[in-house]
Structure formats: C-alpha cells, structure tokens
N, C-alpha and C positions, 0 to 999 in steps of 0.2 A: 413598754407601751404595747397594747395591745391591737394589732391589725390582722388582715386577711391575705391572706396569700394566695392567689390563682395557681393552679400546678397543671400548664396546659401538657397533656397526652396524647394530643391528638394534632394530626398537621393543622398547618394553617390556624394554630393557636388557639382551638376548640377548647372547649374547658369542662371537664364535666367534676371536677374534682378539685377543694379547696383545704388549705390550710388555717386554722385561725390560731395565731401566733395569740398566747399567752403570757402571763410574767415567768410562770413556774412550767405550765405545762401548753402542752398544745392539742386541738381538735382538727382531725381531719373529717374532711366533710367532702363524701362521698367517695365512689375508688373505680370509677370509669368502667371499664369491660372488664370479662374476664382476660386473667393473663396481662394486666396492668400492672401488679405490683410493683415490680423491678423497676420500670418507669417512673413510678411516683414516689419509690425512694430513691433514684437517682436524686432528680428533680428536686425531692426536701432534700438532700443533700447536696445539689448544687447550689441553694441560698443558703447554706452554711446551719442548718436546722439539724440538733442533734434527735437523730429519730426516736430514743429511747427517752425522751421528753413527749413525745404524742401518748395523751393518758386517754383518749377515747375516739372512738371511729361513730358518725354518725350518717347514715344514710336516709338520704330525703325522702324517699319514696323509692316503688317497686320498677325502676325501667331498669336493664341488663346493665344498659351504658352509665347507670349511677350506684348498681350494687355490686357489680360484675366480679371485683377483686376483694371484698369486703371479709369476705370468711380465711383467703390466704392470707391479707395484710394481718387479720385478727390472731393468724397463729406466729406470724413470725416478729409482730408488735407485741403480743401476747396481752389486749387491752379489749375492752368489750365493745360491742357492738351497740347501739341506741338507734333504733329504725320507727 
C-alpha cells in the first residue's frame, strides 16, 4: 500500500521533509536544512524503511529549509534529484 510518511527534523514535530512509501520503491520529498541528513535517515530508519529502496529525492521548491540536505542525501542514496 502506498502512503506518506511525515519525517519530523525539527522540534516540536515541524516537518519540512516527507516520505512517500511505494510498493517497490520509495520518494523522499524534500530534506529540511542543511546538515539534515543523518536525521532523516535515522528517522526512515526508525519506521523500519530500508533506505536503499528511496529511488528518487524531490524538492518542492527553492527555500534552504526544503533543499538544504538534498545534494548530501543524493551522494550518499546515490538517486537523483527532481526539483
């Protein structure tokens, strides 16, 4: 089944950065500030998301706090970027 997953990085359950669970693969949707990373694979792997199933990184638009980790995630997921 396919849903969404919220990956809050920020206190107070702020959210700038989503999951969209796939059957095969999965899309992350956006990657908060820079220096997020580590966070947001904690995070998918604290709901049990095998990371090397995210087959692409999408970024909504140009604010820091939604591209900010998007070029580190993209080396160490090694999956492309759609913005």
């Amino acid at each position: 089944m396919n849903s969404v997953l919220p990956i809050s990085i920020w206190p107070l359950g702020m959210i700038n950065c989503f999951l969209i669970k796939g059957k095969e693969q999965h899309i992350l949707v956006d990657t908060g500030n820079p220096r997020n990373e580590k966070r947001i694979l904690r995070q998918i792997r604290k709901h049990g998301i095998d990371e090397s199933k995210i087959g692409l990184i999408i970024v909504t638009h140009g604010h820091i706090d939604h591209f900010g980790s998007a070029a580190r995630l993209r080396q160490i997921l090694d999956v492309p970027i759609l913005a």
